[in-house]
Structure formats: structure tokens, C-alpha cells
Backbone atoms as SQL, in Angstrom:
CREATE TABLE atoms (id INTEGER PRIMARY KEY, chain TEXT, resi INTEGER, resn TEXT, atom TEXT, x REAL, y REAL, z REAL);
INSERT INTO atoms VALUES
  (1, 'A', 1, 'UNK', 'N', 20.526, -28.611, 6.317),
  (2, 'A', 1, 'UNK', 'CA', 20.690, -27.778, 7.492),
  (3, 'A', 1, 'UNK', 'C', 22.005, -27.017, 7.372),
  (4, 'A', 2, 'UNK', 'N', 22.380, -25.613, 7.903),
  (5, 'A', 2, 'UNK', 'CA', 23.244, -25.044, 8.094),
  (6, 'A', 2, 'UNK', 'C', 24.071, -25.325, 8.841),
  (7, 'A', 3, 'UNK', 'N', 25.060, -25.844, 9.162),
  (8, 'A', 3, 'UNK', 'CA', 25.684, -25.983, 10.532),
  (9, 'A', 3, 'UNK', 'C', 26.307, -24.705, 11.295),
  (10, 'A', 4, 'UNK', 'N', 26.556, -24.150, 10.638),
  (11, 'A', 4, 'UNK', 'CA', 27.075, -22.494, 10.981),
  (12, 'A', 4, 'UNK', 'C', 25.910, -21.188, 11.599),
  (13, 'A', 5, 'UNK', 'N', 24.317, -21.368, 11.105),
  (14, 'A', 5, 'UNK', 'CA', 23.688, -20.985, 11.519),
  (15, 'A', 5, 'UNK', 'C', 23.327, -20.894, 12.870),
  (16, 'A', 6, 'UNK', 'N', 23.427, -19.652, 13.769),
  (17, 'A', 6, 'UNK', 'CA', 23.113, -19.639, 15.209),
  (18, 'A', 6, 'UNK', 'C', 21.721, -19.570, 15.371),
  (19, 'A', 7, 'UNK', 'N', 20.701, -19.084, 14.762),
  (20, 'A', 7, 'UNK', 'CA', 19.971, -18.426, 14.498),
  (21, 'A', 7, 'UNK', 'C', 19.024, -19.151, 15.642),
  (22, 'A', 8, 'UNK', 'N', 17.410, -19.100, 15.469),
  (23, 'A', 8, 'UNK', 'CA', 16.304, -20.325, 16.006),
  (24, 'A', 8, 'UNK', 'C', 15.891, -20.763, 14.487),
  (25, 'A', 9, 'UNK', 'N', 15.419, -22.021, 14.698),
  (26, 'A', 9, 'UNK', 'CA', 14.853, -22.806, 13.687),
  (27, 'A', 9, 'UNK', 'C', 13.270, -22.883, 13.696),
  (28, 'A', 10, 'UNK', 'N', 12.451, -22.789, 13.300),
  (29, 'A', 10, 'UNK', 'CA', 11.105, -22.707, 13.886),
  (30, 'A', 10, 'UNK', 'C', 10.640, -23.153, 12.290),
  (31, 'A', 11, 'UNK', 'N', 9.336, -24.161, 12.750),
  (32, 'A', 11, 'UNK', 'CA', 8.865, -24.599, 11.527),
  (33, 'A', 11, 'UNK', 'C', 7.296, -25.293, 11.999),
  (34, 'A', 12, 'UNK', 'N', 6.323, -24.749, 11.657),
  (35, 'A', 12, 'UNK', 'CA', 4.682, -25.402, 11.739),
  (36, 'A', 12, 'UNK', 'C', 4.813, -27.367, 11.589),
  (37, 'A', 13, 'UNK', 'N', 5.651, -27.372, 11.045),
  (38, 'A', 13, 'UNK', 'CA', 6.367, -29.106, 10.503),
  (39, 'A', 13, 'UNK', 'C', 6.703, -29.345, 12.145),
  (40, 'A', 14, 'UNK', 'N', 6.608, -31.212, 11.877),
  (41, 'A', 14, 'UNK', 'CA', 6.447, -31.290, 13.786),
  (42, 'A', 14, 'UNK', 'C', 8.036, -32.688, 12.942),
  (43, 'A', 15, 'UNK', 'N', 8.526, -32.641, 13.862),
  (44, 'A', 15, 'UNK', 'CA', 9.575, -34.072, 13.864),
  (45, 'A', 15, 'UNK', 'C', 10.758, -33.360, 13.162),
  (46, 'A', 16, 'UNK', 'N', 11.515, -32.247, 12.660),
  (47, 'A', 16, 'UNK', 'CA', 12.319, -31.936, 12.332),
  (48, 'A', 16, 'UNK', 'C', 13.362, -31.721, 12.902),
  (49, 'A', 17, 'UNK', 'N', 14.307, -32.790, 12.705),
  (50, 'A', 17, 'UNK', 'CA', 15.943, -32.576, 13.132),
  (51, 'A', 17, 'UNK', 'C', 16.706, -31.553, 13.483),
  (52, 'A', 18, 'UNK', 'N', 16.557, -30.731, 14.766),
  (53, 'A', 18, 'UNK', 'CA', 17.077, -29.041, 15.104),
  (54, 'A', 18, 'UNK', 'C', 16.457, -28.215, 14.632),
  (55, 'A', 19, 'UNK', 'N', 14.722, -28.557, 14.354),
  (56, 'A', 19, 'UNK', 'CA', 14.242, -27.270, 14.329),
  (57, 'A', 19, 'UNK', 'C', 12.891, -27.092, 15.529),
  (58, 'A', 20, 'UNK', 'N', 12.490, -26.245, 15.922),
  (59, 'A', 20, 'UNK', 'CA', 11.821, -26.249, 16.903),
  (60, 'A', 20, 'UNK', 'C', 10.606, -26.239, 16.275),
  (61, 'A', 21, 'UNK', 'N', 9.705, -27.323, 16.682),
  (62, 'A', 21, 'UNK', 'CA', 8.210, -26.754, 16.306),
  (63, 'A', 21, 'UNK', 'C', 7.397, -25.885, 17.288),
  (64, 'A', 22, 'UNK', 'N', 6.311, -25.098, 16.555),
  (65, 'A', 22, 'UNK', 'CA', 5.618, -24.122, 16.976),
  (66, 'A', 22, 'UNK', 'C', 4.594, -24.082, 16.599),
  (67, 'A', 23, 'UNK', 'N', 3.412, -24.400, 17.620),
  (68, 'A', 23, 'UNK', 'CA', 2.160, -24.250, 16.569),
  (69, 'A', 23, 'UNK', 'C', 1.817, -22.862, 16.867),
  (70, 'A', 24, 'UNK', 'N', 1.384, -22.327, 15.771),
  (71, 'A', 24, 'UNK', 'CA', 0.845, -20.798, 15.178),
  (72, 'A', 24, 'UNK', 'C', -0.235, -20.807, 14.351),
  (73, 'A', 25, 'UNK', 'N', -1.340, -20.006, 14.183),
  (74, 'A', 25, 'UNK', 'CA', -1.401, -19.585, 12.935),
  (75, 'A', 25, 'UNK', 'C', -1.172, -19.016, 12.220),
  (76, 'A', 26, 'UNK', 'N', -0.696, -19.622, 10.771),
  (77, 'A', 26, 'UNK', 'CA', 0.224, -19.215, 10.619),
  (78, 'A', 26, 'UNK', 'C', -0.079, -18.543, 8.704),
  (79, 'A', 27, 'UNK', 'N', -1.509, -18.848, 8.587),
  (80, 'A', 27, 'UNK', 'CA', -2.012, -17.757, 7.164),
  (81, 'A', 27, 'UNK', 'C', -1.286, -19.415, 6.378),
  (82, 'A', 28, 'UNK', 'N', -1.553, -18.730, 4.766),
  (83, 'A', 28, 'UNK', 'CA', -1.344, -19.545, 3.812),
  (84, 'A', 28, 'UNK', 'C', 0.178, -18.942, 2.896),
  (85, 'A', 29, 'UNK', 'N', 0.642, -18.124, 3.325),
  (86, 'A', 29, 'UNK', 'CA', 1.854, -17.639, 2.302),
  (87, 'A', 29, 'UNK', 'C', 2.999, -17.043, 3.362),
  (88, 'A', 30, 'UNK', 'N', 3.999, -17.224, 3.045),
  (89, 'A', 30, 'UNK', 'CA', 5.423, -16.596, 3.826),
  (90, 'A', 30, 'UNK', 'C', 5.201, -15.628, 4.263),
  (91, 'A', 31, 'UNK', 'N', 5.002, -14.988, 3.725),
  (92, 'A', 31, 'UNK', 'CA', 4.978, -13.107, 4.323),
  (93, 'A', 31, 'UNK', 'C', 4.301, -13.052, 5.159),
  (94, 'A', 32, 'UNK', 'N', 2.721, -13.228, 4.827),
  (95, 'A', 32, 'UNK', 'CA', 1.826, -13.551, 6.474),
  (96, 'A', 32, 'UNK', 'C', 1.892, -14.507, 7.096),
  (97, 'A', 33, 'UNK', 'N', 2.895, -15.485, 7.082),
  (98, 'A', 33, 'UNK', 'CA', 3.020, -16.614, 8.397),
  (99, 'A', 33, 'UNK', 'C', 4.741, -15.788, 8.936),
  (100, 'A', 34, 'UNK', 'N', 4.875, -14.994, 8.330),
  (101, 'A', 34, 'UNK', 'CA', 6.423, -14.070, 9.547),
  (102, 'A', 34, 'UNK', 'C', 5.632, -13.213, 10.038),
  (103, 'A', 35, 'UNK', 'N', 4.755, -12.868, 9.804),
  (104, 'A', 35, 'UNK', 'CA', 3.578, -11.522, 10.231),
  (105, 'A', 35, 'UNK', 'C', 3.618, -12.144, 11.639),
  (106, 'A', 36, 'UNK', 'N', 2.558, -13.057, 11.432),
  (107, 'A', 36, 'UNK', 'CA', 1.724, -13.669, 12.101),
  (108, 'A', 36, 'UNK', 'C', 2.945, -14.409, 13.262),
  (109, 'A', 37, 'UNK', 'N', 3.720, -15.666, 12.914),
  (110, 'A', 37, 'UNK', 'CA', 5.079, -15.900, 13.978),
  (111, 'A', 37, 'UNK', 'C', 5.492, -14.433, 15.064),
  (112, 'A', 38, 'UNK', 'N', 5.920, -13.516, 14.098),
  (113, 'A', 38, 'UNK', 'CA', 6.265, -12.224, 14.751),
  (114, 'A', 38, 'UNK', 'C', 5.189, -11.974, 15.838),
  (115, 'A', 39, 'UNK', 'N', 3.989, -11.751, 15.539),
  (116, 'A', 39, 'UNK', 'CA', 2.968, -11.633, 16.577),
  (117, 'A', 39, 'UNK', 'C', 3.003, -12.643, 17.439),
  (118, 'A', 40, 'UNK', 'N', 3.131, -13.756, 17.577),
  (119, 'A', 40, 'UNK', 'CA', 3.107, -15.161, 18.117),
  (120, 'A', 40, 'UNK', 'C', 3.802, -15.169, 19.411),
  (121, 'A', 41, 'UNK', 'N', 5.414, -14.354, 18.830),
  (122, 'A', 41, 'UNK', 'CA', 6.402, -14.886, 19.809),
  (123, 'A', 41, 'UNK', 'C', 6.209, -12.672, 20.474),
  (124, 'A', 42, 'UNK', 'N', 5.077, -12.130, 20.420),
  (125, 'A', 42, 'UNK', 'CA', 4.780, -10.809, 20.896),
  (126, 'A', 42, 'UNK', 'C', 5.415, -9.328, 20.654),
  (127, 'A', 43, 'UNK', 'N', 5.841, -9.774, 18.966),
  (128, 'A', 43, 'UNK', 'CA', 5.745, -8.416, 18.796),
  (129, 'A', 43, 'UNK', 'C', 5.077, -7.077, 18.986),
  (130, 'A', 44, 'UNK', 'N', 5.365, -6.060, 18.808),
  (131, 'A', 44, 'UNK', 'CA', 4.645, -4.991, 19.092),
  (132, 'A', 44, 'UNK', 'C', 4.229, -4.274, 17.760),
  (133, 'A', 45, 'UNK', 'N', 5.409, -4.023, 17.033),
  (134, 'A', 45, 'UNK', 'CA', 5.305, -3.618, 15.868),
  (135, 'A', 45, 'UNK', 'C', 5.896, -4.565, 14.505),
  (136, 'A', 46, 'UNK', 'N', 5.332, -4.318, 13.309),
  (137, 'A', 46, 'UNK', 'CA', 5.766, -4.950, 12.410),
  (138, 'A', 46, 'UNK', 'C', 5.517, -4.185, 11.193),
  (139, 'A', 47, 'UNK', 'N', 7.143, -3.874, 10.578),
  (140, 'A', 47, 'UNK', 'CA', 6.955, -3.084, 9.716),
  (141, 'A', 47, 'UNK', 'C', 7.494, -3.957, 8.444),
  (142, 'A', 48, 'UNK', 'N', 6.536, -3.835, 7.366),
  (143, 'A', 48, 'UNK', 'CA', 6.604, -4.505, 5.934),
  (144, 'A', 48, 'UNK', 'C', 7.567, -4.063, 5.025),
  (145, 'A', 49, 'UNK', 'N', 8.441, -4.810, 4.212),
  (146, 'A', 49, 'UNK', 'CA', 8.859, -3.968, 2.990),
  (147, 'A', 49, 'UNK', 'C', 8.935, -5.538, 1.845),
  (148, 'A', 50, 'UNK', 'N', 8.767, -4.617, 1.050),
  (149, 'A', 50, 'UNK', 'CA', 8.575, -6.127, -0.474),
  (150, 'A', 50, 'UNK', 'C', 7.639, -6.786, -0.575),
  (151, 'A', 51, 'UNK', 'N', 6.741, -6.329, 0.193),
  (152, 'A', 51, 'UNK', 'CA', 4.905, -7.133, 0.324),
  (153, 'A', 51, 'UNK', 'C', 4.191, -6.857, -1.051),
  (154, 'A', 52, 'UNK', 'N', 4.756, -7.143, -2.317),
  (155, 'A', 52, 'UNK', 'CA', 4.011, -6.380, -3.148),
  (156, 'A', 52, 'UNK', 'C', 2.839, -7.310, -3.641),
  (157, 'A', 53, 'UNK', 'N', 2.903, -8.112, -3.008),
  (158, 'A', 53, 'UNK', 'CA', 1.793, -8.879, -3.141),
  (159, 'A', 53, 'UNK', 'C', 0.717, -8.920, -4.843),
  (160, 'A', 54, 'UNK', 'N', 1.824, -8.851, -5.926),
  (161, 'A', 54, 'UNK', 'CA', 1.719, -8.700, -6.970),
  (162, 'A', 54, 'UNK', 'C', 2.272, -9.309, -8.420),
  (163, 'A', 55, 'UNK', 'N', 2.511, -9.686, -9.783),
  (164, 'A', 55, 'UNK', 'CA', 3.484, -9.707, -10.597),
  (165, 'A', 55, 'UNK', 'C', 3.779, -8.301, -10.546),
  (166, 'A', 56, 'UNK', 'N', 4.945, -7.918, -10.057),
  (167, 'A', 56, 'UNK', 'CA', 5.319, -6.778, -10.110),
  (168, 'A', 56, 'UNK', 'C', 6.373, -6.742, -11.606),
  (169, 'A', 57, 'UNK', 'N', 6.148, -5.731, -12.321),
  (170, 'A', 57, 'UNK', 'CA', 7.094, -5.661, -13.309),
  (171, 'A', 57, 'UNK', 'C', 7.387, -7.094, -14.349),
  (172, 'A', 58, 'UNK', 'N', 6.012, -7.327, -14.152),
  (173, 'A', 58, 'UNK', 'CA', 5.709, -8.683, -15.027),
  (174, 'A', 58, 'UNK', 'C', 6.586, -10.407, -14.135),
  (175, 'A', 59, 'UNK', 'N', 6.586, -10.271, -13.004),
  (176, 'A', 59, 'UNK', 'CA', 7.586, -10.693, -12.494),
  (177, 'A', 59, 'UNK', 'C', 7.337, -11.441, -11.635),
  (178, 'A', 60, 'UNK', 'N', 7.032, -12.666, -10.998),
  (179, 'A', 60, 'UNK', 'CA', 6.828, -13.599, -10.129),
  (180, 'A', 60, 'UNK', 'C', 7.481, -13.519, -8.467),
  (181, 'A', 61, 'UNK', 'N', 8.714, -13.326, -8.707),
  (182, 'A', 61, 'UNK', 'CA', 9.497, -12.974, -7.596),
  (183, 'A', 61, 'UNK', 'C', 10.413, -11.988, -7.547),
  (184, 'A', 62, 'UNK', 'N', 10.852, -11.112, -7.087),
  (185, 'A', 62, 'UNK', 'CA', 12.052, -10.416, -7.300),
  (186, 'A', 62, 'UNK', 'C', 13.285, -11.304, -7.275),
  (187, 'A', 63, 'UNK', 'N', 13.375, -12.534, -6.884),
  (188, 'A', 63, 'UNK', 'CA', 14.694, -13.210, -7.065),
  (189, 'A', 63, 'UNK', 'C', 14.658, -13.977, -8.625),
  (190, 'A', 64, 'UNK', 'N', 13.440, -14.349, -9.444),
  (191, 'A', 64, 'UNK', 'CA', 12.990, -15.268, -10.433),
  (192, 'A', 64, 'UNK', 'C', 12.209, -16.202, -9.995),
  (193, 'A', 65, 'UNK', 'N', 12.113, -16.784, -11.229),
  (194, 'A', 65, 'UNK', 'CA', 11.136, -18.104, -10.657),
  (195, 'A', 65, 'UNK', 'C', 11.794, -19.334, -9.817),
  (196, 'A', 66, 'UNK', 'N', 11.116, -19.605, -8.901),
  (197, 'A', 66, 'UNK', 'CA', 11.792, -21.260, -7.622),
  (198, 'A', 66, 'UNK', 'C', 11.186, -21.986, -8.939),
  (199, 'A', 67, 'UNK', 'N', 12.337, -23.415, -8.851),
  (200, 'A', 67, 'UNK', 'CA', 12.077, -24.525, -9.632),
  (201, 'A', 67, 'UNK', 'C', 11.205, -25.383, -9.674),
  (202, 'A', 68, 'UNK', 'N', 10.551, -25.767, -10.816),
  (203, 'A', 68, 'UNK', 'CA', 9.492, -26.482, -11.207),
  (204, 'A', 68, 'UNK', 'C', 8.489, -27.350, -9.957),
  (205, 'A', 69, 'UNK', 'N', 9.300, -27.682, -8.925),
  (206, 'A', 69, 'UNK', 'CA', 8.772, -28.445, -7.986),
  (207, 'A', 69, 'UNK', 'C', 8.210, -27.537, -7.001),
  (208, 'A', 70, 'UNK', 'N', 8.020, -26.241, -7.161),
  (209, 'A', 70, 'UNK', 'CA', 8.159, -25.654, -6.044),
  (210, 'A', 70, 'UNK', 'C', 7.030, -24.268, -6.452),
  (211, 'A', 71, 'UNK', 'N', 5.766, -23.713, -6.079),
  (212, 'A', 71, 'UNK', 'CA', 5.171, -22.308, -6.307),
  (213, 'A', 71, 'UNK', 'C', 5.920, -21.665, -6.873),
  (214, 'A', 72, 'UNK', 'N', 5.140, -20.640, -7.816),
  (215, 'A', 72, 'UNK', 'CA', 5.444, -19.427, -8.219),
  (216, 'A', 72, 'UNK', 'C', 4.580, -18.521, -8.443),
  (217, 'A', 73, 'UNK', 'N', 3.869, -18.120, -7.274),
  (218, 'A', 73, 'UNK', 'CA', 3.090, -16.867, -7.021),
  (219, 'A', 73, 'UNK', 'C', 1.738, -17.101, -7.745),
  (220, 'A', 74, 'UNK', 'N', 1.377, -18.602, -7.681),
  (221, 'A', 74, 'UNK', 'CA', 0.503, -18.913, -8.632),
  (222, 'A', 74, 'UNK', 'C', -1.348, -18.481, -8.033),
  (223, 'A', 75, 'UNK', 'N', -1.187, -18.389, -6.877),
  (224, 'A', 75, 'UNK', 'CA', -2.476, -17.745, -6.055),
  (225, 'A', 75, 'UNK', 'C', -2.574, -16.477, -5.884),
  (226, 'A', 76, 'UNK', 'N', -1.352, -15.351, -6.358),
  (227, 'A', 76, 'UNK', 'CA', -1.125, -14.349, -5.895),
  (228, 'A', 76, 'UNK', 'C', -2.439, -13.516, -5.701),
  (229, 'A', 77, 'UNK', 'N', -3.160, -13.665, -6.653),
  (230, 'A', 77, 'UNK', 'CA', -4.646, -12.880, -6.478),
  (231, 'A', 77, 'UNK', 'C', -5.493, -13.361, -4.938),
  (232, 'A', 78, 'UNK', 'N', -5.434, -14.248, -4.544),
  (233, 'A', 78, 'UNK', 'CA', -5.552, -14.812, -3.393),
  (234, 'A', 78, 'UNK', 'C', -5.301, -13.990, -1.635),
  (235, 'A', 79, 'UNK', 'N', -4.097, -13.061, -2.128),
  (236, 'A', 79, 'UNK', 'CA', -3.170, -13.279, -1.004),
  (237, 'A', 79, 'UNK', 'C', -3.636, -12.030, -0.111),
  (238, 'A', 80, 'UNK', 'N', -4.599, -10.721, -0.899),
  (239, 'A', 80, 'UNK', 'CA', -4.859, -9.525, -0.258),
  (240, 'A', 80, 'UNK', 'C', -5.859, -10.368, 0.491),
  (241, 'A', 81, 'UNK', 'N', -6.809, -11.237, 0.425),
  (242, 'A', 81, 'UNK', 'CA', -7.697, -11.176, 1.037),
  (243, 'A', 81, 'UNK', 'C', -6.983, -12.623, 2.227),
  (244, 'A', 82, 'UNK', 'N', -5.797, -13.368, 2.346),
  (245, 'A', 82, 'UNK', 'CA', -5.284, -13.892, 3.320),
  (246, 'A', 82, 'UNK', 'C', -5.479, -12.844, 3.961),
  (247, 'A', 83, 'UNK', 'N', -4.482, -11.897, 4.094),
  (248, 'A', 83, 'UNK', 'CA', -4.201, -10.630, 4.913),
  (249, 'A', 83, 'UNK', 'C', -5.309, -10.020, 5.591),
  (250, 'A', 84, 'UNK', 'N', -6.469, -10.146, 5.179),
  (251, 'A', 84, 'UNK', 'CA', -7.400, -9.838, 5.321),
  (252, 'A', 84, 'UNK', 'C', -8.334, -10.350, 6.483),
  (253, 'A', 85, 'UNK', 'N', -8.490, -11.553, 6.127),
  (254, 'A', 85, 'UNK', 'CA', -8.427, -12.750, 6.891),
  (255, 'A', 85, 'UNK', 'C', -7.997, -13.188, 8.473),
  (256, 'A', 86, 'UNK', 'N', -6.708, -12.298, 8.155),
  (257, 'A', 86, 'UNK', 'CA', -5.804, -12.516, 9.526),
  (258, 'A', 86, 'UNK', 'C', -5.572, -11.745, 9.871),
  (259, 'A', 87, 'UNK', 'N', -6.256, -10.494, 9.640),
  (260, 'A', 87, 'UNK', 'CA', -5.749, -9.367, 10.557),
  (261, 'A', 87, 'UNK', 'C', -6.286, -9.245, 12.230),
  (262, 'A', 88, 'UNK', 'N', -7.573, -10.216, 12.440),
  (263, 'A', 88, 'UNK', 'CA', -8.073, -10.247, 13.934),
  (264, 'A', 88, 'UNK', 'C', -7.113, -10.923, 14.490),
  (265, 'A', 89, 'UNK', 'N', -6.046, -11.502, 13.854),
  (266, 'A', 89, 'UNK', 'CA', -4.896, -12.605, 14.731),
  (267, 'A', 89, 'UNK', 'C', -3.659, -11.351, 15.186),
  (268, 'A', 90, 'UNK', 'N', -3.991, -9.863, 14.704),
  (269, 'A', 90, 'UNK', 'CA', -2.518, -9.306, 15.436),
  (270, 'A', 90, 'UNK', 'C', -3.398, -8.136, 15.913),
  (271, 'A', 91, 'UNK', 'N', -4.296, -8.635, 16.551),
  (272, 'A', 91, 'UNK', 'CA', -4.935, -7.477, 17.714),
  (273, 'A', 91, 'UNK', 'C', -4.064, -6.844, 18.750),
  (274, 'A', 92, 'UNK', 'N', -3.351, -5.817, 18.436),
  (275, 'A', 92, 'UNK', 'CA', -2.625, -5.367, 19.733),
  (276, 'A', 92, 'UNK', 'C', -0.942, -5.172, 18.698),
  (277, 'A', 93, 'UNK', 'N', -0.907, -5.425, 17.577),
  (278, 'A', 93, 'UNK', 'CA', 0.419, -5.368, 16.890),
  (279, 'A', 93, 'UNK', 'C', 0.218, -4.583, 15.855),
  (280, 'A', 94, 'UNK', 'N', 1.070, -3.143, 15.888),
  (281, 'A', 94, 'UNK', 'CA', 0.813, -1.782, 15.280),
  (282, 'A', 94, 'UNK', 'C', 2.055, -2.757, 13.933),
  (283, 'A', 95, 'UNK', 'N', 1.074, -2.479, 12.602),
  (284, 'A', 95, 'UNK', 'CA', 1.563, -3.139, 11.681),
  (285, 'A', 95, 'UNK', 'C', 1.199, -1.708, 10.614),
  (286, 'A', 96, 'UNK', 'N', 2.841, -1.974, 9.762),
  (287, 'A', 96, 'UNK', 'CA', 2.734, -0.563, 8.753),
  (288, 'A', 96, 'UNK', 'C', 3.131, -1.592, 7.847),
  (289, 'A', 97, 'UNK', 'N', 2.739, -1.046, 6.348),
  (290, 'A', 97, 'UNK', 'CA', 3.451, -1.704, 5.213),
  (291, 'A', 97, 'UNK', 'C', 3.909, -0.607, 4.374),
  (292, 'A', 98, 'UNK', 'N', 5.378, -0.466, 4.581),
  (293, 'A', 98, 'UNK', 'CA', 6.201, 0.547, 3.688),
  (294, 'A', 98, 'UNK', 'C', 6.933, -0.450, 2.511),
  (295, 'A', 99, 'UNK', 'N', 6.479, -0.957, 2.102),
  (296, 'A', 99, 'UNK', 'CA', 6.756, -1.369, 0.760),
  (297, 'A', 99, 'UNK', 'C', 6.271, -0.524, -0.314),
  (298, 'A', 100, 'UNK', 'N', 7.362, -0.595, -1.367),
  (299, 'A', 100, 'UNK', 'CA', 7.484, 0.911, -2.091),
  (300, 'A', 100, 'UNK', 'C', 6.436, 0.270, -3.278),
  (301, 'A', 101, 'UNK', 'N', 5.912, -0.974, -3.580),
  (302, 'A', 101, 'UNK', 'CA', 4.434, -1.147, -4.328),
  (303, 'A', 101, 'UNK', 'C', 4.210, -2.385, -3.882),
  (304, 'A', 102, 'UNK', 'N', 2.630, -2.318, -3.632),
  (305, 'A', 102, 'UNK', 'CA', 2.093, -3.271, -2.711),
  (306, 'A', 102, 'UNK', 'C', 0.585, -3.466, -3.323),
  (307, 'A', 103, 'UNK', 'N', -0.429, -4.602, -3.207),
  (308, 'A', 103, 'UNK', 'CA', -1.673, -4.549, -3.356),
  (309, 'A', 103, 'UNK', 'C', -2.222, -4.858, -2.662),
  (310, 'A', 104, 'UNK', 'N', -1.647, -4.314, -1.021),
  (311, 'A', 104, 'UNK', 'CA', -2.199, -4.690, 0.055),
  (312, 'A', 104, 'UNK', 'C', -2.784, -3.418, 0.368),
  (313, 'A', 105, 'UNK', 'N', -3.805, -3.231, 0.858),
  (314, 'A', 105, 'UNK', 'CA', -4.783, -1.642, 1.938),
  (315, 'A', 105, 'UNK', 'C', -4.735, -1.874, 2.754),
  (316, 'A', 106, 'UNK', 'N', -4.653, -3.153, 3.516),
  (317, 'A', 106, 'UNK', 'CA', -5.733, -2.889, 4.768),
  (318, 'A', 106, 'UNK', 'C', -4.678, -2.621, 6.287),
  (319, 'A', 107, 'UNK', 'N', -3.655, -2.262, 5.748),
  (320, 'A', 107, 'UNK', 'CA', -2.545, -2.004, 6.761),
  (321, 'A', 107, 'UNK', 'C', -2.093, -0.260, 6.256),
  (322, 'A', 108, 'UNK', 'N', -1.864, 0.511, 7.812),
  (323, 'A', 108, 'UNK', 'CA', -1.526, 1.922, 7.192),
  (324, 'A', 108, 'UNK', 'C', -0.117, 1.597, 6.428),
  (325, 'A', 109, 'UNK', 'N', 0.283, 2.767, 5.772),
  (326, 'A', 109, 'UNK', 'CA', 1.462, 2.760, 4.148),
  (327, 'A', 109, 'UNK', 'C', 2.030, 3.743, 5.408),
  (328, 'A', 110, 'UNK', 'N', 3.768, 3.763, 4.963),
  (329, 'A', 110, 'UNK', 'CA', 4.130, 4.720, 5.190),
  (330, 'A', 110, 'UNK', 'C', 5.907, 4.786, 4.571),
  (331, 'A', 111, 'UNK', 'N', 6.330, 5.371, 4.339),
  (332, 'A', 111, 'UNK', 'CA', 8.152, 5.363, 3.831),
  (333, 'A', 111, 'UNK', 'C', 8.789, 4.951, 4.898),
  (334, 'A', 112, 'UNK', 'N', 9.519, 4.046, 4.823),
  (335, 'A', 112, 'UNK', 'CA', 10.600, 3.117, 5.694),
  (336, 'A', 112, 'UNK', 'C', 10.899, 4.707, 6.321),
  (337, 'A', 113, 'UNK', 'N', 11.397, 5.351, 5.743),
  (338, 'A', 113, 'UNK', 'CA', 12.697, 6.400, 6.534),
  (339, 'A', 113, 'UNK', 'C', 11.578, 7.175, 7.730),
  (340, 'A', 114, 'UNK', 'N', 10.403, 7.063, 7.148),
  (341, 'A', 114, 'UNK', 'CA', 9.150, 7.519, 8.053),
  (342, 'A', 114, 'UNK', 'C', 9.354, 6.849, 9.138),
  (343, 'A', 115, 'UNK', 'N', 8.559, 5.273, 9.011),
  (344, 'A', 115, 'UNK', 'CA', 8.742, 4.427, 10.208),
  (345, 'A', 115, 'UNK', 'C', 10.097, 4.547, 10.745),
  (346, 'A', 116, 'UNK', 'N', 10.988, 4.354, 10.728),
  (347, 'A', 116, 'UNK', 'CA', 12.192, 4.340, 11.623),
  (348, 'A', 116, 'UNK', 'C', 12.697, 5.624, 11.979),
  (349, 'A', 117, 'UNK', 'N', 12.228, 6.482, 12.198),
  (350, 'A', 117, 'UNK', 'CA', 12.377, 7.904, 12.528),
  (351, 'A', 117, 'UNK', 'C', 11.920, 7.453, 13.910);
């Protein structure tokens, strides 16, 4: 745990020491369980960037690979059709994905500098 962190703690995990549980659904991968949280706690909009939902550039993560104990994008083919899946869960949440390469469709594309205009 952080002790310096102000932040909220939120975790699908129930019994955790300062973190709040929340049940959600919450999809099978990070990116669509912040989607999906974001919608939860009533977002309106949700705009994407780094969703590349891909080996991009031969590449597992843009940070490298997490250690042996831990995924490495090993379902990635999997993950367009999560998204897919869960898009009846953000009925009412105008969702763009401006990520500059993505192998996601089923959300409109648009350039960050677009959306935040």
C-alpha cells in the first residue's frame, strides 16, 4: 500500500485493507474494467488513448514484459471482442477511442486534440 496516496482505492477483491470494494462489471482486462468502473461510478464520456489492443511494434506492453508470475498480453486476440461484449454495459456513455493505433472498431476514432477541443 502507498501511504502517501490520497487517491480512492477500489478493487472487485472483497476484504482488502483500505481499499474499498465495488461490485461492477467489470470485463476481463484493465482497460475495459476502467471503461466500465468509469461508467459505474456515471461517467458521461470516456475518452481512450493506448487501447492498442495489440503486439504493437512486436511488443507486449509499452512498459515491457510484467514478471513471470504475472500476464503478458497472452489473450490479446481475445480482447476486441471483450469490448464488444460490453458495450450494452455503457448505454448512455459517449465513448471515443483516440488512441493513435488500436484494433478496436466498435467505438468512434478520433485525435485527442479533436476530442478535447
Amino acid at each position: 500500500m502507498i501511504p502517501h496516496f490520497s487517491g480512492e482505492r477500489i478493487s472487485v477483491a472483497q476484504h482488502i485493507n483500505g481499499v474499498q470494494f465495488v461490485r461492477f462489471n467489470h470485463g476481463q482486462n484493465s482497460g475495459l474494467g476502467a471503461i466500465l468502473l468509469a461508467a459505474h461510478f456515471g461517467a458521461e464520456k470516456v475518452i481512450m488513448l493506448g487501447y492498442d489492443c495489440g503486439h504493437t511494434e512486436g511488443k507486449t506492453h509499452w512498459h515491457g514484459d510484467h514478471p513471470k508470475s504475472l500476464g503478458n498480453a497472452g489473450k490479446v486476440n481475445q480482447w476486441p471482442r471483450q469490448f464488444e461484449r460490453m458495450k450494452p454495459h455503457l448505454k448512455g456513455v459517449e465513448v471515443v477511442n483516440a488512441s493513435r493505433v488500436t484494433a478496436l472498431d466498435m467505438f468512434p476514432r478520433a485525435e485527442l486534440e479533436e476530442v478535447l477541443q
